[in-house]
PDB file of N, CA, C and O in Angstrom:
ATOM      1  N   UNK A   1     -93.006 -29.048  18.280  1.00  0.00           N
ATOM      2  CA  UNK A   1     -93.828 -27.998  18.853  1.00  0.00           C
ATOM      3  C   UNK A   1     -93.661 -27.989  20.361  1.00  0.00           C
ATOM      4  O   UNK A   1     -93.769 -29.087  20.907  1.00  0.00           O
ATOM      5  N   UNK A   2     -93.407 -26.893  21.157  1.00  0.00           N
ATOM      6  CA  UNK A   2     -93.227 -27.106  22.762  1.00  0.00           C
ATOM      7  C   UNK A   2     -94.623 -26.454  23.220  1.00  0.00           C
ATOM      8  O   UNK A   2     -95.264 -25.444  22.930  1.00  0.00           O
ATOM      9  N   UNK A   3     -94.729 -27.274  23.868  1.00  0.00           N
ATOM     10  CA  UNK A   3     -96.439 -27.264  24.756  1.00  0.00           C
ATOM     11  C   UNK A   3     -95.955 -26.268  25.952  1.00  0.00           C
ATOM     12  O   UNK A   3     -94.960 -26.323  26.674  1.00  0.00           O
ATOM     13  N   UNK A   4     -97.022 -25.345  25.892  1.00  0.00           N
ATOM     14  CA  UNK A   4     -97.362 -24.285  26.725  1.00  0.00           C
ATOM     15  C   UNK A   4     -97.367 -24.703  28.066  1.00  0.00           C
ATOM     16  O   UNK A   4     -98.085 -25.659  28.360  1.00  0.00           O
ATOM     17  N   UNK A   5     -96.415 -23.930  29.280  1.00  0.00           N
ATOM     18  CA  UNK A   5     -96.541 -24.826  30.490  1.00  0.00           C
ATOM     19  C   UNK A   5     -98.012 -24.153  31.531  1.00  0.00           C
ATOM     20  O   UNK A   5     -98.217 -22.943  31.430  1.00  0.00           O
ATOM     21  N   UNK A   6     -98.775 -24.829  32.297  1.00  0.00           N
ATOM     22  CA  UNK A   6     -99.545 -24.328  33.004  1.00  0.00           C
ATOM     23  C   UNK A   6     -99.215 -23.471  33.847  1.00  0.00           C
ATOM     24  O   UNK A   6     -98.598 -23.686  34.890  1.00  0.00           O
ATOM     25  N   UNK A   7     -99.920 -21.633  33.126  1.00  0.00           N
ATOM     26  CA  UNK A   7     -99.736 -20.886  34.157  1.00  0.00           C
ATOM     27  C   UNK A   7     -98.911 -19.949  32.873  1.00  0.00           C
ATOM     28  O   UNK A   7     -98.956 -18.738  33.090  1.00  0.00           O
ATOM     29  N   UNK A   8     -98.293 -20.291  31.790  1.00  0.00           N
ATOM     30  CA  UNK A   8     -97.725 -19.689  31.096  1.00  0.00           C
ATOM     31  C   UNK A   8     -98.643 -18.457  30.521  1.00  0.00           C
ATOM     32  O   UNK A   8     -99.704 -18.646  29.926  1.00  0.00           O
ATOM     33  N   UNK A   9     -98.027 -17.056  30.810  1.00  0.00           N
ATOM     34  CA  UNK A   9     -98.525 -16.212  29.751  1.00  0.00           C
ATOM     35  C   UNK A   9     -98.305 -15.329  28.635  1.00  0.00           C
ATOM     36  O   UNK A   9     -98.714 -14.195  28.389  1.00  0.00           O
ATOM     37  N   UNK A  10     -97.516 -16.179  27.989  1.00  0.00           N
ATOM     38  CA  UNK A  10     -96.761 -15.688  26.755  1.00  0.00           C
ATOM     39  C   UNK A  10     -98.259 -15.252  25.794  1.00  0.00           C
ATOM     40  O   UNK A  10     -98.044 -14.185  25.219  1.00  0.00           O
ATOM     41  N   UNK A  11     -98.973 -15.527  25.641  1.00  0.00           N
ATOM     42  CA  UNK A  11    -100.287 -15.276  25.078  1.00  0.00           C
ATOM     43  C   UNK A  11    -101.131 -14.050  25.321  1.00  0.00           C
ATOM     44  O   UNK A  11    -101.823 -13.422  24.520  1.00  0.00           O
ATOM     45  N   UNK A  12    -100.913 -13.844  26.641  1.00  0.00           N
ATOM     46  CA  UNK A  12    -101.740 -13.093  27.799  1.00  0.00           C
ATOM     47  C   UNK A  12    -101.280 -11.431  27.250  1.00  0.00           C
ATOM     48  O   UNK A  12    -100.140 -10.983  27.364  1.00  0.00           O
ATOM     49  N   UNK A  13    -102.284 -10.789  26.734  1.00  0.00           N
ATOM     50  CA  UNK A  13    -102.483  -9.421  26.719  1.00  0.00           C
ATOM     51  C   UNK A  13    -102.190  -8.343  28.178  1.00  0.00           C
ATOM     52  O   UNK A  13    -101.556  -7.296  28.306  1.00  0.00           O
ATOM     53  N   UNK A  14    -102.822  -9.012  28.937  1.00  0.00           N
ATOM     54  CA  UNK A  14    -102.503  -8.384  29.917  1.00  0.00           C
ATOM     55  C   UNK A  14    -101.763  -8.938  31.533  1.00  0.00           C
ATOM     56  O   UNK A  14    -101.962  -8.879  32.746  1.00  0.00           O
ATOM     57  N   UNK A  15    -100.893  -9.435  30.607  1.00  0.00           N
ATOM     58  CA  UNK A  15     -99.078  -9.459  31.916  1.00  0.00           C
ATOM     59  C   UNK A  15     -98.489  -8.690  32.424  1.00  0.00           C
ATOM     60  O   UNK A  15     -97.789  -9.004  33.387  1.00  0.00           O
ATOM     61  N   UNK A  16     -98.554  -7.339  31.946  1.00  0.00           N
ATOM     62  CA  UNK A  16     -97.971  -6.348  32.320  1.00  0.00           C
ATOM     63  C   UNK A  16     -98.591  -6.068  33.879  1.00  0.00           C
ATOM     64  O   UNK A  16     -97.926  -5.977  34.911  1.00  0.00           O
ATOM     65  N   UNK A  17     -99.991  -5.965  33.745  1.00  0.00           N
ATOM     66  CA  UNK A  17    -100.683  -4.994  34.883  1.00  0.00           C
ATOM     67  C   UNK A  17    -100.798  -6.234  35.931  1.00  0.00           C
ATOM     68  O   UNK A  17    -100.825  -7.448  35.730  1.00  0.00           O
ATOM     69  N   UNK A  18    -100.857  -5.459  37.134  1.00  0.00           N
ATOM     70  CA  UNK A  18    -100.284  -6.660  38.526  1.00  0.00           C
ATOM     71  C   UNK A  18    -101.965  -7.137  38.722  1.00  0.00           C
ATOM     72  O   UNK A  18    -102.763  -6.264  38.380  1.00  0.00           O
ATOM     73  N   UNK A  19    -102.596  -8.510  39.269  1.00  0.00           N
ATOM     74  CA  UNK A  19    -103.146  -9.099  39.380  1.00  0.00           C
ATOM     75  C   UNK A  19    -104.461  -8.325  39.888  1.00  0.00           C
ATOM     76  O   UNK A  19    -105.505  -8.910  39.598  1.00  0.00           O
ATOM     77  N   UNK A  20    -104.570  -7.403  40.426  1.00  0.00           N
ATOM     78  CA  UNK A  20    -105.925  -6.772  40.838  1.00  0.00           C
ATOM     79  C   UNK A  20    -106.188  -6.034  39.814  1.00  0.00           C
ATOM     80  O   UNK A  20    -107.063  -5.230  40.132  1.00  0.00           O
ATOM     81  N   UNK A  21    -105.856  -5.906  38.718  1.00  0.00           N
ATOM     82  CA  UNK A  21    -106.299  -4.599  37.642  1.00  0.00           C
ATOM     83  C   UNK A  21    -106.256  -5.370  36.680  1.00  0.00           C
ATOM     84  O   UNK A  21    -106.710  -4.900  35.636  1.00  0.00           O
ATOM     85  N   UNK A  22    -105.729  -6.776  36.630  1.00  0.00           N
ATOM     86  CA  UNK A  22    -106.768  -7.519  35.286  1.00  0.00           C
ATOM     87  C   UNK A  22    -108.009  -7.600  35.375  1.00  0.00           C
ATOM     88  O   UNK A  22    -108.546  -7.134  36.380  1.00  0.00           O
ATOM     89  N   UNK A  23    -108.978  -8.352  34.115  1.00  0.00           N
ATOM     90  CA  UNK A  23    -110.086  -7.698  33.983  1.00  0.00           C
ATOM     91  C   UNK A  23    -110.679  -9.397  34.628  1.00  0.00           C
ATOM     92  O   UNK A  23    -109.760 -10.210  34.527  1.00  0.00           O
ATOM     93  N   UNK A  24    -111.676  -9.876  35.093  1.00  0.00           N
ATOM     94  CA  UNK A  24    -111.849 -10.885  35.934  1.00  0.00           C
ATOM     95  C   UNK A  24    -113.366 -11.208  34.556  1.00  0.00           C
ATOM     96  O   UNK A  24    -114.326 -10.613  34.065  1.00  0.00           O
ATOM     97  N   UNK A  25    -112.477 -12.895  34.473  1.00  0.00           N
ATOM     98  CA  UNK A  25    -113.850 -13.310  33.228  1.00  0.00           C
ATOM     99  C   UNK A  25    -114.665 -13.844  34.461  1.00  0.00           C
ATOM    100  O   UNK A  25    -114.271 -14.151  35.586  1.00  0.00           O
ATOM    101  N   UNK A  26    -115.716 -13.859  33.996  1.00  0.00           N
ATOM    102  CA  UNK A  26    -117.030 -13.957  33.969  1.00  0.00           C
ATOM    103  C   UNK A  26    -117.790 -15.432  33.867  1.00  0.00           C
ATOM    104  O   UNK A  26    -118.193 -15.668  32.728  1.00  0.00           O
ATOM    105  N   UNK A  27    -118.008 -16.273  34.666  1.00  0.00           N
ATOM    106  CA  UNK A  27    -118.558 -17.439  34.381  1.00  0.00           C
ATOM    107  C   UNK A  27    -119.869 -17.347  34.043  1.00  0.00           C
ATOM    108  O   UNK A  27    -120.632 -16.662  34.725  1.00  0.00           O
ATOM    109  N   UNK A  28    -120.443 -18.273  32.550  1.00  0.00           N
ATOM    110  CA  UNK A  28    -121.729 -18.160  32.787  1.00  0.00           C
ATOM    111  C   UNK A  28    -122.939 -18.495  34.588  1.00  0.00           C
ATOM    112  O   UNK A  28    -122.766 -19.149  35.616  1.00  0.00           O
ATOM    113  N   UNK A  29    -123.804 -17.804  34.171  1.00  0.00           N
ATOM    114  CA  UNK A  29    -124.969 -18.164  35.212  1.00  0.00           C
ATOM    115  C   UNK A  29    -125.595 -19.794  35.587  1.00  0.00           C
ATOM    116  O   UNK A  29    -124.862 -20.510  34.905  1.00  0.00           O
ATOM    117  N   UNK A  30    -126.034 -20.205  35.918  1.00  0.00           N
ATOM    118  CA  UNK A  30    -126.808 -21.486  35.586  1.00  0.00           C
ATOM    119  C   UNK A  30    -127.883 -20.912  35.903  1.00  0.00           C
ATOM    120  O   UNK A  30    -128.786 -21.459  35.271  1.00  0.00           O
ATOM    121  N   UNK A  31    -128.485 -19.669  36.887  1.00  0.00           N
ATOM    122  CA  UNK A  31    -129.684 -18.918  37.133  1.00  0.00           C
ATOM    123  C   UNK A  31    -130.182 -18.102  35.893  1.00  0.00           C
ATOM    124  O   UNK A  31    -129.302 -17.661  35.153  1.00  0.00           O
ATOM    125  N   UNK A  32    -131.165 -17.912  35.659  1.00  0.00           N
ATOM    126  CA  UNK A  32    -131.758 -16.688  34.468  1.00  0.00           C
ATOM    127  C   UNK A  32    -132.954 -16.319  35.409  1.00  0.00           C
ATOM    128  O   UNK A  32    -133.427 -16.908  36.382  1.00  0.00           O
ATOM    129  N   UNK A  33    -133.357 -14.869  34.644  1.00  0.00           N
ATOM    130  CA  UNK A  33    -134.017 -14.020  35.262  1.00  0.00           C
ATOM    131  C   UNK A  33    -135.307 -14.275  34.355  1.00  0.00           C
ATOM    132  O   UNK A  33    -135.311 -14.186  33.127  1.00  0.00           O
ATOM    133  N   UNK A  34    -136.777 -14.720  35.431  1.00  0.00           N
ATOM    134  CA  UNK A  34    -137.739 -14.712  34.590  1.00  0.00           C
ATOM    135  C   UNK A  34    -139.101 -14.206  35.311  1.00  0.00           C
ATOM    136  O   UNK A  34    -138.905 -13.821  36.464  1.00  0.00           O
ATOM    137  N   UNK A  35    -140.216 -14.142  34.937  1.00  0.00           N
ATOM    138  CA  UNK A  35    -141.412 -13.591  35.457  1.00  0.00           C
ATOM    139  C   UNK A  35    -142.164 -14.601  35.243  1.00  0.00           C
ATOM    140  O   UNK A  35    -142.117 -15.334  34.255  1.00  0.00           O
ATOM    141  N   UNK A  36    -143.010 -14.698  36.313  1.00  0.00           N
ATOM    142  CA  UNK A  36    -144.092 -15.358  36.633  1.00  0.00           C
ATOM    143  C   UNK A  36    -145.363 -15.013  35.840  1.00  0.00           C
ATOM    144  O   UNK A  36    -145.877 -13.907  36.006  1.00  0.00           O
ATOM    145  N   UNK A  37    -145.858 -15.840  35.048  1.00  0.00           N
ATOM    146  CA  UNK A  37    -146.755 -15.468  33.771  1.00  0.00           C
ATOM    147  C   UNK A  37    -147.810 -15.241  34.432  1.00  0.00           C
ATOM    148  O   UNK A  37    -148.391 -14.245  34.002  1.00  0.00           O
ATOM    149  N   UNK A  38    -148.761 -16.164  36.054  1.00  0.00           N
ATOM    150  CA  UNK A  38    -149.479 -15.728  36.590  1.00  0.00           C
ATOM    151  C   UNK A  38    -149.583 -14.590  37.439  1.00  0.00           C
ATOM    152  O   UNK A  38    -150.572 -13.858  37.393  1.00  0.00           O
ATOM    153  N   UNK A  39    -148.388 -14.343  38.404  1.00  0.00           N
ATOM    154  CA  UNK A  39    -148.507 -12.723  39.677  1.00  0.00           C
ATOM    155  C   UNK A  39    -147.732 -11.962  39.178  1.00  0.00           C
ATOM    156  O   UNK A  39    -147.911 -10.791  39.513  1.00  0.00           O
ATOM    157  N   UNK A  40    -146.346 -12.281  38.013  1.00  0.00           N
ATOM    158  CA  UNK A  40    -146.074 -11.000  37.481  1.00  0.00           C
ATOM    159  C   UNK A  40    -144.541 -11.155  38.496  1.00  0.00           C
ATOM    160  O   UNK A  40    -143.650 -10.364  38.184  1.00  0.00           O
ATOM    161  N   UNK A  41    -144.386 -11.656  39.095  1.00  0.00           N
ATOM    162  CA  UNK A  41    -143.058 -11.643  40.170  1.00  0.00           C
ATOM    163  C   UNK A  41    -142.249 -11.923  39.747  1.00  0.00           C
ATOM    164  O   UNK A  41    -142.324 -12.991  39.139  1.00  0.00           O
ATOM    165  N   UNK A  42    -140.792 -11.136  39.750  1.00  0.00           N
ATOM    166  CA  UNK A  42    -139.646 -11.730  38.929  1.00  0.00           C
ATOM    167  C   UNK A  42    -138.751 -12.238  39.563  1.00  0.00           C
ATOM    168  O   UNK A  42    -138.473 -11.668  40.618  1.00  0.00           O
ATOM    169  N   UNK A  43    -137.999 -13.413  39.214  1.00  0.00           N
ATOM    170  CA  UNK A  43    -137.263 -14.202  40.015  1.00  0.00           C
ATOM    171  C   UNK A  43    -135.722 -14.717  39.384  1.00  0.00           C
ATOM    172  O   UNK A  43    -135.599 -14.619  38.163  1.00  0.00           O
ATOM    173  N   UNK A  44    -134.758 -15.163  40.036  1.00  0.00           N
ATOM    174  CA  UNK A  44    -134.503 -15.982  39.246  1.00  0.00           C
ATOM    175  C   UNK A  44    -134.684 -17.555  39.595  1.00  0.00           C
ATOM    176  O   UNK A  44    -134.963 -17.988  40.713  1.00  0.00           O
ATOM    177  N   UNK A  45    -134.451 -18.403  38.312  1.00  0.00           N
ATOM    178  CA  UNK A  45    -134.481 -19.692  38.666  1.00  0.00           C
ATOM    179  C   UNK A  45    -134.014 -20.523  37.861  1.00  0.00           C
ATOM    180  O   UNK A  45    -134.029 -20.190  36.676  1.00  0.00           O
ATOM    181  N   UNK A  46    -133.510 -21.721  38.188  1.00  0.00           N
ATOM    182  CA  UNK A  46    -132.974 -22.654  37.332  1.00  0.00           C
ATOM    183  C   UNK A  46    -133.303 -24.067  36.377  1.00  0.00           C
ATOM    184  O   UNK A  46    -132.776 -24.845  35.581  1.00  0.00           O
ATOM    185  N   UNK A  47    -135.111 -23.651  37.384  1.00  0.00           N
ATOM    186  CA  UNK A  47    -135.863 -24.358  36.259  1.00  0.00           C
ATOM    187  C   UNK A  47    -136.507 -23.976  35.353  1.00  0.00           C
ATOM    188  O   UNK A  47    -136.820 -22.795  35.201  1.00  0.00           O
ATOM    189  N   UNK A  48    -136.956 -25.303  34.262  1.00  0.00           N
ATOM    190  CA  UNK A  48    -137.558 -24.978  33.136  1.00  0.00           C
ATOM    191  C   UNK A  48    -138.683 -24.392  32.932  1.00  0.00           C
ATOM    192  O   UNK A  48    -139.071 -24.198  31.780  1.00  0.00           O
ATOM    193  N   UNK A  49    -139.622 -23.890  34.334  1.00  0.00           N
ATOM    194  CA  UNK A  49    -140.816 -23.211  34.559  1.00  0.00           C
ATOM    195  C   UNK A  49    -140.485 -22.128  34.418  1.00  0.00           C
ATOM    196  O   UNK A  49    -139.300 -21.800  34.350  1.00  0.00           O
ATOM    197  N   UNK A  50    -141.621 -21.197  34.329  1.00  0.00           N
ATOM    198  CA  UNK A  50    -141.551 -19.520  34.360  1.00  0.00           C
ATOM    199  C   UNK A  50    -142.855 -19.133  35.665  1.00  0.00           C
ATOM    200  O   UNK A  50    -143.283 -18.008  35.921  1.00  0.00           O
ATOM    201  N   UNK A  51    -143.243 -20.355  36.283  1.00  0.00           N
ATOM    202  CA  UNK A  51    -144.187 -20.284  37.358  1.00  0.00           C
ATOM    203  C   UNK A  51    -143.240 -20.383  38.466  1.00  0.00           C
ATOM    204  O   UNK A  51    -142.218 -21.061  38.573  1.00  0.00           O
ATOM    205  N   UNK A  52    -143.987 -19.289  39.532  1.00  0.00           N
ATOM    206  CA  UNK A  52    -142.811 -18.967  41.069  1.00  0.00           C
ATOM    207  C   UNK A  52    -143.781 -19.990  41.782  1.00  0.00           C
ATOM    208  O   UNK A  52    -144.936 -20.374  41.595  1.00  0.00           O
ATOM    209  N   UNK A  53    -142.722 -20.264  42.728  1.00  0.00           N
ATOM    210  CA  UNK A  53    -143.227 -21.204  43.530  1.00  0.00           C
ATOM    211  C   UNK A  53    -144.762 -21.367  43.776  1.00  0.00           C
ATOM    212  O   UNK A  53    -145.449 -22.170  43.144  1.00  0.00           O
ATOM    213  N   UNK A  54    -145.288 -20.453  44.843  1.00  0.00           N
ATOM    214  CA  UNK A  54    -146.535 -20.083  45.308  1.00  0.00           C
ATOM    215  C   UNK A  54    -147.714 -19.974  44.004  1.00  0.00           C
ATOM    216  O   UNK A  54    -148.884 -20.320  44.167  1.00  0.00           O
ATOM    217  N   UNK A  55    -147.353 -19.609  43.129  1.00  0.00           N
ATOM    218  CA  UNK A  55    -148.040 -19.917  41.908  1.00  0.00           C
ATOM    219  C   UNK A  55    -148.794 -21.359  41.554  1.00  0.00           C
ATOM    220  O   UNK A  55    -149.953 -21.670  41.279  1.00  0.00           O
ATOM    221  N   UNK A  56    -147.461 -22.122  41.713  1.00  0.00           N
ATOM    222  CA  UNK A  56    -147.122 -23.601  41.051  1.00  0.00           C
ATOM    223  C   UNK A  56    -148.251 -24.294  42.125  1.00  0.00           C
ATOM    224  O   UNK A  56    -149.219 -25.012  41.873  1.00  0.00           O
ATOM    225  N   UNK A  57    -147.730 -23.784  43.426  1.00  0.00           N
ATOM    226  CA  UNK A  57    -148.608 -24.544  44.206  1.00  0.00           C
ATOM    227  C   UNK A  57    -150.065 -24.370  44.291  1.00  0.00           C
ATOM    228  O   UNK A  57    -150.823 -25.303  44.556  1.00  0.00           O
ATOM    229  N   UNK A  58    -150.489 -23.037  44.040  1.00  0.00           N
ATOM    230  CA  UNK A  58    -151.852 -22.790  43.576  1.00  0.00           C
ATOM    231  C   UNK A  58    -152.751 -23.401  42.996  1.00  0.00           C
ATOM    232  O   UNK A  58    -153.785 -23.971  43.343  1.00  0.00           O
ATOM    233  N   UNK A  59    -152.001 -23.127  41.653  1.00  0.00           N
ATOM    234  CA  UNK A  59    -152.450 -23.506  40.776  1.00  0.00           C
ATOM    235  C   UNK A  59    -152.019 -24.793  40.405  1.00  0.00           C
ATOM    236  O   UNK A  59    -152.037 -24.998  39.191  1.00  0.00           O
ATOM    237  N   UNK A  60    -151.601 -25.800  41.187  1.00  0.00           N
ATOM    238  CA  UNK A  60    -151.766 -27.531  41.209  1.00  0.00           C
ATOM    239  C   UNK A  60    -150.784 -28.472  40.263  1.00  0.00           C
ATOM    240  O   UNK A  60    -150.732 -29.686  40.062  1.00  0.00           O
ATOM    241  N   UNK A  61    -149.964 -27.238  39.736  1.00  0.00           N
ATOM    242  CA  UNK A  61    -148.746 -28.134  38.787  1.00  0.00           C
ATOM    243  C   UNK A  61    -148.129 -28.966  39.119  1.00  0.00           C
ATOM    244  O   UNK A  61    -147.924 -28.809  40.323  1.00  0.00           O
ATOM    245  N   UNK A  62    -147.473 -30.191  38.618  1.00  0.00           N
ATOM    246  CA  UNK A  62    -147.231 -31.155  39.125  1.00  0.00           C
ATOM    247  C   UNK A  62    -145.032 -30.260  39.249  1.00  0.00           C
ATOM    248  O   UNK A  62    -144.678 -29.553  38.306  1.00  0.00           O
ATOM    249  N   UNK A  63    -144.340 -30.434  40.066  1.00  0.00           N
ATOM    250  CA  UNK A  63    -143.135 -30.370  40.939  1.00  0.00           C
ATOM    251  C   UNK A  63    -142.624 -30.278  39.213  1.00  0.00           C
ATOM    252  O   UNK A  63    -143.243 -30.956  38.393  1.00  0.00           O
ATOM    253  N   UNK A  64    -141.600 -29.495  38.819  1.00  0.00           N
ATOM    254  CA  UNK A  64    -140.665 -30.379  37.944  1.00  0.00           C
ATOM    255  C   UNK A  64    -139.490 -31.321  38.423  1.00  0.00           C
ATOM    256  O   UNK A  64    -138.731 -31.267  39.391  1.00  0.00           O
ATOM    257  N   UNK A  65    -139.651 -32.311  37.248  1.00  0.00           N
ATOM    258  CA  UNK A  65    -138.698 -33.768  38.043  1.00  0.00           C
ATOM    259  C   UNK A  65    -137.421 -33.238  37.548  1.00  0.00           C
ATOM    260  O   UNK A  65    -137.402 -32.208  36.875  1.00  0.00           O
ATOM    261  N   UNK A  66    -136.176 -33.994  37.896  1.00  0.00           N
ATOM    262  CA  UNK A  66    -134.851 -33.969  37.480  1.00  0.00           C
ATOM    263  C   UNK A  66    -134.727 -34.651  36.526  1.00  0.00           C
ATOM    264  O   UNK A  66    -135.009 -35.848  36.505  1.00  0.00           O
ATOM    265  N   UNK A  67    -134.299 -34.025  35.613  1.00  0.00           N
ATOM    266  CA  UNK A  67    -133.850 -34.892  34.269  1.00  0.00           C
ATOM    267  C   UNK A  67    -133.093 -36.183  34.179  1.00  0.00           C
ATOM    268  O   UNK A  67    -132.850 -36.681  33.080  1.00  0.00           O
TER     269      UNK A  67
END
């Protein structure tokens, strides 16, 4: 079996069209878009809360830790 060399695009659907008019994938987010269950403010964020900052601090929640 001959191993595919890096960079090879014998596979590649779209070789033909020159490098600005391929279609550019998409990395997932590590951000998601969520609302604040108390003021309603939408944010994004990467923690496991759905409380915005100023909320959190309000209302006396303890920080979330790092896993």
């Amino acid at each position: 079996m001959a191993d595919k060399k890096a960079g090879c695009s014998c596979g590649d659907i779209w070789k033909d069209l020159p490098p600005e008019l391929r279609p550019k994938l998409k990395k997932p987010s590590l951000t998601r878009e969520t609302t604040c269950p108390n003021c309603g403010k939408v944010f994004y964020t990467n923690r496991k809360t759905d409380y915005c900052f100023d909320c959190e601090k309000k209302l006396g929640l303890p920080p979330e830790l790092p896993a």
